[in-house]
C-alpha positions in Angstrom: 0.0 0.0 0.0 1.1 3.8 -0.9 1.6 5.6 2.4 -0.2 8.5 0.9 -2.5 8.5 -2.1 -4.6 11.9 -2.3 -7.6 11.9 -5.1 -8.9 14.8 -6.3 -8.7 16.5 -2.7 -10.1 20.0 -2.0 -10.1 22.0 0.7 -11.7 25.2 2.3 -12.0 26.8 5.1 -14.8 27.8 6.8 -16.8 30.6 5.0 -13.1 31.4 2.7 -13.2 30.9 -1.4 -11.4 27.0 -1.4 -7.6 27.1 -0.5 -6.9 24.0 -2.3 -8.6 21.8 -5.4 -8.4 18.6 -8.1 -4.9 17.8 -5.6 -3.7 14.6 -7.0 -0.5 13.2 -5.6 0.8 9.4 -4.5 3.9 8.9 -2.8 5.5 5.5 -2.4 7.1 3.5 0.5 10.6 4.6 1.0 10.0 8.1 -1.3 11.3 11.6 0.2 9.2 14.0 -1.2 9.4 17.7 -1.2 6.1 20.3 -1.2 7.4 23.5 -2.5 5.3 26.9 -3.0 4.9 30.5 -2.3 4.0 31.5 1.6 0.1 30.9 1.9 -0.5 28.6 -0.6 -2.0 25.9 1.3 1.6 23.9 2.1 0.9 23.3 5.9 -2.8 22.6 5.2 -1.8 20.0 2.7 -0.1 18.6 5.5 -2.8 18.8 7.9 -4.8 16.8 5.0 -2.2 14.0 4.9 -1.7 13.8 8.5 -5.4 13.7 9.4 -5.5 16.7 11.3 -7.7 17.5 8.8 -10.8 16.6 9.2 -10.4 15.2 12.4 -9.0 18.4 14.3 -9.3 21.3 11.7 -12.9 22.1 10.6 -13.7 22.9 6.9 -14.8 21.7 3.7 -12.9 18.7 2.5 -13.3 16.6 -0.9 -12.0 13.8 -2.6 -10.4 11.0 -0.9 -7.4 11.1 1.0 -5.4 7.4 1.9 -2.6 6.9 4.6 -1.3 3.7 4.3 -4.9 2.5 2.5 -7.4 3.6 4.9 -9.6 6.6 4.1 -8.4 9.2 6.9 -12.1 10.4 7.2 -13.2 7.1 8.1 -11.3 6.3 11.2 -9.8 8.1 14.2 -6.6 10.4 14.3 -5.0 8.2 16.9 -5.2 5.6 14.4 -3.6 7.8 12.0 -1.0 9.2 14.3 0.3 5.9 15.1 1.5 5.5 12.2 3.1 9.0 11.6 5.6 11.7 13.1 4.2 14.6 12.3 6.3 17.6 12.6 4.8 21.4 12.7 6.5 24.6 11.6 6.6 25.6 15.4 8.2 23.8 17.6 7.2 25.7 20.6 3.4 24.0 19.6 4.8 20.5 20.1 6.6 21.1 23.6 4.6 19.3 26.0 7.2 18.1 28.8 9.5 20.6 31.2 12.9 18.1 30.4 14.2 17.3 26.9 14.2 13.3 28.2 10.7 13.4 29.1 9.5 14.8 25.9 11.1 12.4 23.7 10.1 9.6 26.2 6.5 11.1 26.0 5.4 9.6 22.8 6.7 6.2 23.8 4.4 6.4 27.2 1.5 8.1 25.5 1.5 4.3 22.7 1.8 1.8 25.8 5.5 1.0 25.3 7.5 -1.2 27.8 9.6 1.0 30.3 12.7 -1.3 28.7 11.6 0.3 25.1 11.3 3.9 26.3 14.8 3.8 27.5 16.4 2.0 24.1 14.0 4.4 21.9 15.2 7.6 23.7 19.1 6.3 23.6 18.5 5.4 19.8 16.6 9.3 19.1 19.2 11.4 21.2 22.1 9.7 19.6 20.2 10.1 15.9 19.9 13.5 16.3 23.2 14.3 17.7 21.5 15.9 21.0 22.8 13.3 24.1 24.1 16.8 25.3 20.2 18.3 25.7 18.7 15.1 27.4 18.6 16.8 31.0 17.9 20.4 29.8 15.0 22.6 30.1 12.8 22.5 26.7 11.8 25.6 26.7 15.5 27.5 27.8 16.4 25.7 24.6 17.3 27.8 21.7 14.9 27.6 18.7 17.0 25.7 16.3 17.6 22.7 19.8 13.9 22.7 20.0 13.0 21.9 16.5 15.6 18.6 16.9 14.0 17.6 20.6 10.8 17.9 18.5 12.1 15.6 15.6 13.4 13.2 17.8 10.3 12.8 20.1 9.0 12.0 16.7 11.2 9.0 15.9 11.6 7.6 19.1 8.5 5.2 18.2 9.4 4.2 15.3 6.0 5.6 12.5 6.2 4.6 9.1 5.4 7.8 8.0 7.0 11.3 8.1 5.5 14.4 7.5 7.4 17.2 8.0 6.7 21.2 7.9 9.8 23.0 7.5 11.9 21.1 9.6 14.7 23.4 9.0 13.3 26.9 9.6 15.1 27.2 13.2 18.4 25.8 11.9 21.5 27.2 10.8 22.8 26.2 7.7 25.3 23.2 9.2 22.5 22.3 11.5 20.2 21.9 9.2 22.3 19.8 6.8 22.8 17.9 10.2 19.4 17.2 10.6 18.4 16.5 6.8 21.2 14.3 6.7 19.7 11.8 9.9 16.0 12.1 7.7 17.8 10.8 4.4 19.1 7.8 7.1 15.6 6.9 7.8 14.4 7.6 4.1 17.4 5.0 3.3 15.7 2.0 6.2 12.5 2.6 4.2 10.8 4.9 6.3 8.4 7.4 3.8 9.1 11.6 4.4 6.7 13.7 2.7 8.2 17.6 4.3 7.9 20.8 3.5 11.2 22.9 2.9 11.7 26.2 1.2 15.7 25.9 0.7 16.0 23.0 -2.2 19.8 23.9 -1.7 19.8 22.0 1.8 17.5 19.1 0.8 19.1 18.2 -3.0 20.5 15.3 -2.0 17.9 14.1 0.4 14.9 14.6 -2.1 13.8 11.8 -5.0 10.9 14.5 -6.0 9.9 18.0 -5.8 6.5 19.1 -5.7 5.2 22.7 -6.5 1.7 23.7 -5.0 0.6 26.7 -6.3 -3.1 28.8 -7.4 -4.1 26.1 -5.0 -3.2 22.7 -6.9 0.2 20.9 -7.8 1.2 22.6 -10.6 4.4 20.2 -11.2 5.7 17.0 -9.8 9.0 16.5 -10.8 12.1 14.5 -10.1 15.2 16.5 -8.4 17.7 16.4 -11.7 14.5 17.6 -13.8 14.4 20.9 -11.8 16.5 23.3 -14.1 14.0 22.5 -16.6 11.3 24.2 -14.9 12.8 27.7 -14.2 9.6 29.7 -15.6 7.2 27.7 -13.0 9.7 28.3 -10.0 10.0 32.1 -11.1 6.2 32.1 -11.3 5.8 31.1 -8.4 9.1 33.1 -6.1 10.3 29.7 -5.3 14.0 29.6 -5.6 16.1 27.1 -7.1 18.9 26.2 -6.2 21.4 28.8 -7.1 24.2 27.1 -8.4 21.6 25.2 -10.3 19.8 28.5 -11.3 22.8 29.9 -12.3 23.2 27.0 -14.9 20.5 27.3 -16.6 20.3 30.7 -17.2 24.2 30.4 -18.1 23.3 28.4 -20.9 20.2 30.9 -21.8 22.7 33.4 -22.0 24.8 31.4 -25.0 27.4 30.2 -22.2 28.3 26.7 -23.1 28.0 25.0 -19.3 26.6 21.6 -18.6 23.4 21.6 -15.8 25.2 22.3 -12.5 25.3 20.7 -9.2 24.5 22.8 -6.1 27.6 22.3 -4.3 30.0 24.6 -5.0 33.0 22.2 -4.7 31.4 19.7 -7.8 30.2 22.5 -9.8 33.6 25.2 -9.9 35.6 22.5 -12.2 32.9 22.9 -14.4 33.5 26.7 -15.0 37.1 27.3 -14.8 37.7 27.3 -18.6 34.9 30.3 -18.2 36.6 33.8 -18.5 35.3 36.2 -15.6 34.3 39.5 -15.9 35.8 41.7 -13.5 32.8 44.6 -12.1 32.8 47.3 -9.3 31.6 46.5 -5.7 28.5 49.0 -5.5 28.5 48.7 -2.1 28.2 52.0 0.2 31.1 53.4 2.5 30.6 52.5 5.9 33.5 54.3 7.0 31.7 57.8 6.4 28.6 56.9 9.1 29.2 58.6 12.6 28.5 55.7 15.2 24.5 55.0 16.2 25.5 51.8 18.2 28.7 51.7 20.4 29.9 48.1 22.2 32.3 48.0 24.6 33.8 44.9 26.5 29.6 43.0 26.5 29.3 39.9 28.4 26.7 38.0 29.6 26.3 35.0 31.4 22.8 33.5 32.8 22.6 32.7 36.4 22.1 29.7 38.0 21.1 26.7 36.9 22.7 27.7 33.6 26.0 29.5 34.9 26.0 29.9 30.8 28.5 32.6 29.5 26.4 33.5 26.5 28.3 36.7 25.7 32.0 36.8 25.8 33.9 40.3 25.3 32.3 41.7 22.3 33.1 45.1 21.1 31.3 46.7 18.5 31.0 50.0 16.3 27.7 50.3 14.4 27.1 53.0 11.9 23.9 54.7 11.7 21.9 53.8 8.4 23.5 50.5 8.5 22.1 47.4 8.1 24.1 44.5 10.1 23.3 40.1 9.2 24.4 38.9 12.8 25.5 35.0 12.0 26.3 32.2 13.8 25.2 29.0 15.1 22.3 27.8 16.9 23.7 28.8 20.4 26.2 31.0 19.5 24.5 34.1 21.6 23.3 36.0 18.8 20.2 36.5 20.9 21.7 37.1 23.7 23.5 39.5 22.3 20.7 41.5 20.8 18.5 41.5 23.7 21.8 42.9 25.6 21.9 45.9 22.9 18.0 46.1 23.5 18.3 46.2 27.4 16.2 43.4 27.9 19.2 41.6 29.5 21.8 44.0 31.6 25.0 42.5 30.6 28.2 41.0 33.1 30.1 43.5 32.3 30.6 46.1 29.4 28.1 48.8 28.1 25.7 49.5 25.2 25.5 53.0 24.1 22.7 54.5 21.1 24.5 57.7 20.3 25.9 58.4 22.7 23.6 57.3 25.5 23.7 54.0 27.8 21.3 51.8 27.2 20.4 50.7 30.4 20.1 53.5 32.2 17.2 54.9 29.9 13.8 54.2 31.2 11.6 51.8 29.3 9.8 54.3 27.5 12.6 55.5 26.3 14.2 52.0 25.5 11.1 51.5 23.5 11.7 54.7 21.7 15.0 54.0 20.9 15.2 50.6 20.3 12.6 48.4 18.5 13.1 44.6 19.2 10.9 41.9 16.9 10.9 38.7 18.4 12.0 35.3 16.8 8.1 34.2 17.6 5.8 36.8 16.2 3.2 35.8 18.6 4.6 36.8 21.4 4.2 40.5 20.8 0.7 40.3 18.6 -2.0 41.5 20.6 -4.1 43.7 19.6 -7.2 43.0 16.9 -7.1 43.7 14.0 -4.2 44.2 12.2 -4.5 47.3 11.6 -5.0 48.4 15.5 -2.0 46.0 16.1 0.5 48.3 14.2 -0.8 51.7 14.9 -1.2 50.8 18.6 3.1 52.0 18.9 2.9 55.4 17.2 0.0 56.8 19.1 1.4 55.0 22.6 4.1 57.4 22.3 2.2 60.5 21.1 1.2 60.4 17.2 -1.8 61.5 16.6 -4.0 58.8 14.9 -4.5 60.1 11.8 -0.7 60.0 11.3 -0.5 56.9 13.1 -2.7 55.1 10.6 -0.9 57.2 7.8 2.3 55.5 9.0 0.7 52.5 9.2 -0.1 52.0 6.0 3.0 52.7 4.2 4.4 50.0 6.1 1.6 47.3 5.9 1.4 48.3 1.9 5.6 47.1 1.7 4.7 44.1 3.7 1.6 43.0 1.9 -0.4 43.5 4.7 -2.7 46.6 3.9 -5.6 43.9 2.1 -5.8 42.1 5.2 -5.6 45.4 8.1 -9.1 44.4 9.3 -8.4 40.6 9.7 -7.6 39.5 13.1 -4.0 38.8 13.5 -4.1 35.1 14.1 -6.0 34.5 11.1 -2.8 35.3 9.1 0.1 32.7 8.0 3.0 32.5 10.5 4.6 34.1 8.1 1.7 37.3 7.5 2.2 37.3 11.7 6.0 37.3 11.2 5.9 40.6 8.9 3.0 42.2 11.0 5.2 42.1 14.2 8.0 43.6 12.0 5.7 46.1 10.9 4.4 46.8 14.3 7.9 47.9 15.4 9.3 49.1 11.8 6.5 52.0 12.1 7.6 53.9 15.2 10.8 54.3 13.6 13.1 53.6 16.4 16.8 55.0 15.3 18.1 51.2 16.3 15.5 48.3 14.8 16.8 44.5 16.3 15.1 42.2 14.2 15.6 38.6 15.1 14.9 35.8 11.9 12.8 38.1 9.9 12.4 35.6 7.1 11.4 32.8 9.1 8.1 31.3 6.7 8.2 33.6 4.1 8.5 32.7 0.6 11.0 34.1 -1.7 9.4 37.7 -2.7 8.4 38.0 0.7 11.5 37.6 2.3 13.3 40.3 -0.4 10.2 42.6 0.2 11.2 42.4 4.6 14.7 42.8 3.6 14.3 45.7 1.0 11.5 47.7 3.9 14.6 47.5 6.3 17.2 48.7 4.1 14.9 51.5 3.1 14.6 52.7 6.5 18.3 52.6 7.2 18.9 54.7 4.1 15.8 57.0 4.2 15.0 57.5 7.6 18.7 56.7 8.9 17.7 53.9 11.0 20.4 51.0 12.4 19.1 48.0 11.5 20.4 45.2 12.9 19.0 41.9 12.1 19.5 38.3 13.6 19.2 35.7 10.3 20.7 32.1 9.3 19.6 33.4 5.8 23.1 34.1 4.3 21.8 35.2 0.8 20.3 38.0 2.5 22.9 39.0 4.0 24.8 38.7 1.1 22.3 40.9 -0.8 21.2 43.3 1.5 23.5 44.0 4.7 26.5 46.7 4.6 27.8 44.4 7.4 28.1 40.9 9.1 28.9 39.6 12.4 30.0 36.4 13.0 29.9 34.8 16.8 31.3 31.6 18.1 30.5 30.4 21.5 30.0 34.1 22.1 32.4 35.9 20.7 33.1 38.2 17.8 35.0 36.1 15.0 34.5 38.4 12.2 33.0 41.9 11.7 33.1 43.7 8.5 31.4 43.9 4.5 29.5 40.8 3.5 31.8 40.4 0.7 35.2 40.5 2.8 34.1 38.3 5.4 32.5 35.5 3.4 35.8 35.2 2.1 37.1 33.1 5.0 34.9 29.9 5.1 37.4 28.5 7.2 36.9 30.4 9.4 33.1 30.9 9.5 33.2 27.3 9.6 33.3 27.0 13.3 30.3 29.1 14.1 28.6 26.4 11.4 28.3 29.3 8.5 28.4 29.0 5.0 28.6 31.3 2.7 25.8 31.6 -0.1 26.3 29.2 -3.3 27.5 31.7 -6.0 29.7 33.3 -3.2 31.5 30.1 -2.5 31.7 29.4 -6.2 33.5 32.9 -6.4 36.1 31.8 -3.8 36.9 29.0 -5.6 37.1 30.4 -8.8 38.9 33.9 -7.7 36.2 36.0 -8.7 36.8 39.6 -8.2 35.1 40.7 -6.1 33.4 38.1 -5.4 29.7 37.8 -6.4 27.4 38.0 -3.4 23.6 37.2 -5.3 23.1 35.3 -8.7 23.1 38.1 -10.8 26.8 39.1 -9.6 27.3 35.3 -10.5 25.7 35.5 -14.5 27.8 39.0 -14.9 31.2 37.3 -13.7 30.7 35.1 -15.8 28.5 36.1 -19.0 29.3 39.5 -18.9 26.8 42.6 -17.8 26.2 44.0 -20.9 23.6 41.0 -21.7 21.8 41.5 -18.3 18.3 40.3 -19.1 15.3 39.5 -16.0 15.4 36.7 -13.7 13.5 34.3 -15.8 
């Protein structure tokens, strides 16, 4: 029997237009399979469909016939269902049931009747898997988010389902993490077990994927296999759902007349391929730093959590920011990049050292002026969404610290319009994506206009032209209104793209500080705060490019030449 056969399945939600329709997909025993498409196109709900959350804990209308493992799933129970699958959910906060990491993992086990002898050898076997023996005493929830997301995947396996599905498992990861992570679900794709996941970087998963759906105008609009991909660059553009870039930047290579055969995502397989390629040199258009007067001044920051962590987060950093700068801050899961920003915020008071805002200690301002000065988005959106609609939610800053409503709304708007929002200002929040809550928390924050913005894993569920749109809002407030922006990502093509500056931390200290372009150089280096730089820039190191090319269109005019610069696609 197929683990998953879907039949003309439809689905809407109550009182919406239909989210999904005529979905047709089978996946076989032992088949890792990849849904791909644009942020709220019905991904996670597709999920829900396959896992049987839908019907069975999700209202709405749905049609056809769905089969797990040959039994109708709306003609039998969820816990029938579940026993068969680990079902993983974009938030791992959502699946956190247990105060210890051991108990969670040992939870699922209980909850399916298994012999206290089996618990122990299936929590052994998940801990090891996953690489986390380190986490089995901690607290779940001091974990950080990318340690949360692997308790959650391994509370998952420890009884042994059939069936996987999976909804970004990766979104809390950094880039070695990840890779870490995808690497143990290829181990159990290769003892038969059946993965159908989610995942919007095909650059981590290449090697772990046999196909690649795309769901988009609410049906599958392409089922492919992974070496058929670069064939399909009009439907991925369509749709702002990257490619791979090395694999991008093959095909439209070869649109542009450049002889090059289809190219492997790894950097290391696909540079042998292009050194007979003569490079174009072309100037860095990158801005002077070195012209900014200071916004954000760092001197000698430490922080380590009291007892019963004892945890030296924060080790010595110093740090000049300019103002109208916008700063990736990069590193590992762990490495105290949130620590660090919540020092600069004054949520935490540091050790030792000080945070200054021109000119002004941080922690001696009161907390309406903190608020004034510093706007902090947190990694979960929903902790700082409270007010209904949207609309009320983002004009409820300006007017808390004296804006008159009319200009508050006024505000609003421009920033809901560059975040796709302004259609929606009347919904209530939580009837938006995580990723709509994501960009409305931004907004809410982005709108007061703080000179110093802290922005920690803006991206985090949005699709491609979303994520460019967060990015581009940020850089335009740093330029126009002079704003800092400092932003907390494991997104290294944005930072390639859109940050004057990067700052590297390892176990927490500063390992590198500088241009994008300079400090991607070193991957040595960045290696040991589990960094990588983006494809095309890694290519670039390997091939010498000067300098080296930091997006894919840097990439095509090294190497075809910017005089025949057409649009992606």
């Amino acid at each position: 029997m197929d683990p998953i056969v879907l039949d003309g399945v439809g689905f809407a939600f109550p009182a919406l237009p239909p989210l999904l329709h005529d979905v047709n997909l089978t996946i076989s025993e032992g088949e890792v399979v990849a849904l791909v498409g644009p942020t709220g196109c019905g991904k996670s709900t597709l999920l829900h469909i396959c896992a049987g959350v839908i019907p069975h804990f999700i209202s709405g209308d749905l049609t056809g016939i769905v089969r797990v493992f040959g039994t109708n799933t709306a003609e039998t129970s969820l816990a029938r269902i579940a026993s068969n699958i680990g079902t993983v959910t974009q938030d791992p906060e959502n699946q956190l049931f247990n105060l210890i990491v051991a108990d969670e993992i040992a939870w699922g086990m209980e909850n399916r009747g298994f012999a206290r002898p089996d618990i122990r050898r299936g929590l052994d076997r998940a801990l090891d898997f996953f690489r986390i023996p380190h986490l089995r005493d901690r607290i779940t929830y001091d974990l950080s988010g990318g340690e949360k997301q692997r308790v959650v995947l391994a509370a998952n396996y420890a009884p042994a389902p059939k069936l996987f599905v999976l909804d970004d498992p990766t979104s809390q990861l950094d880039p070695i993490g990840a890779q870490q992570v995808l690497s143990g679900i290829q181990a159990l794709a290769e003892s038969g077990q059946t993965i159908l996941l989610v995942e919007s970087k095909l650059e981590e998963i290449w090697s772990l994927v046999d196909r690649v759906v795309l769901l988009h105008n609410g049906t599958i609009e392409l089922d492919t296999t992974r070496d058929q991909l670069d064939r399909h660059l009009e439907r991925f553009t369509a749709a702002n759902v990257p490619l791979p870039q090395l694999v991008e930047l093959g095909a439209r290579l070869r649109r542009r007349g450049v002889a090059v055969p289809a190219l492997p995502p790894n950097p290391d397989n696909a540079a042998p391929l292009l050194s007979g390629i003569r490079a174009q040199p072309v100037e860095s258009e990158r801005p002077a730093d070195e012209t900014r007067r200071t916004r954000v001044d760092v001197k000698g920051l430490s922080y380590r959590y009291p007892p019963p962590r004892r945890t030296l987060a924060v080790d010595g950093v110093d740090l000049e920011i300019p103002a109208g700068s916008v700063v990736g801050v990069v590193g590992q899961n762990g490495s105290g990049k949130t620590t660090l920003a919540r020092c600069l915020s004054g949520h935490l008071s540091p050790s030792a050292g000080s945070v200054s805002v021109d000119g002004r200690d941080v922690h001696r301002m009161s907390v309406r002026e903190r608020a004034a000065t510093v706007g902090y988005v947190f990694q979960n959106p929903d902790h700082q969404i409270f007010k209904d609609p949207v609309l009320e939610d983002v004009v409820f800053g300006p007017v808390n610290l004296g804006a008159t409503r009319e200009k508050a709304i006024e505000s609003a708007e421009r920033v809901l319009r560059a975040l796709d929002l302004w259609e929606v200002r009347n919904l209530h929040p939580f009837r938006l994506s995580k990723g709509g809550r994501q960009r409305l928390a931004i907004a809410a924050i982005a709108v007061m206009q703080p000179p110093v913005m802290i922005i920690d894993e803006p991206t985090t569920g949005q699709d491609l032209q979303e994520s460019h749109a967060i990015m581009t809002l940020l850089v335009d407030l740093a330029r126009d209104a002079g704003q800092t922006v400092i932003v907390i990502t494991h997104a290294m093509h944005l930072v390639a793209e859109h940050c004057d500056l990067m700052a590297a931390l390892f176990e927490g200290r500063l390992i590198a500080f500088g241009p994008p372009e300079q400090v991607f150089r070193n991957e040595e280096l960045l290696r040991q705060t589990f960094v990588k730089p983006p494809a095309v820039t890694a290519l670039g190191n390997r091939l010498g490019l000067e300098p080296r090319p930091l997006t894919l269109e840097d990439a095509i005019d090294r190497l075809a030449g910017p005089s025949l610069k057409v649009a992606r696609g």
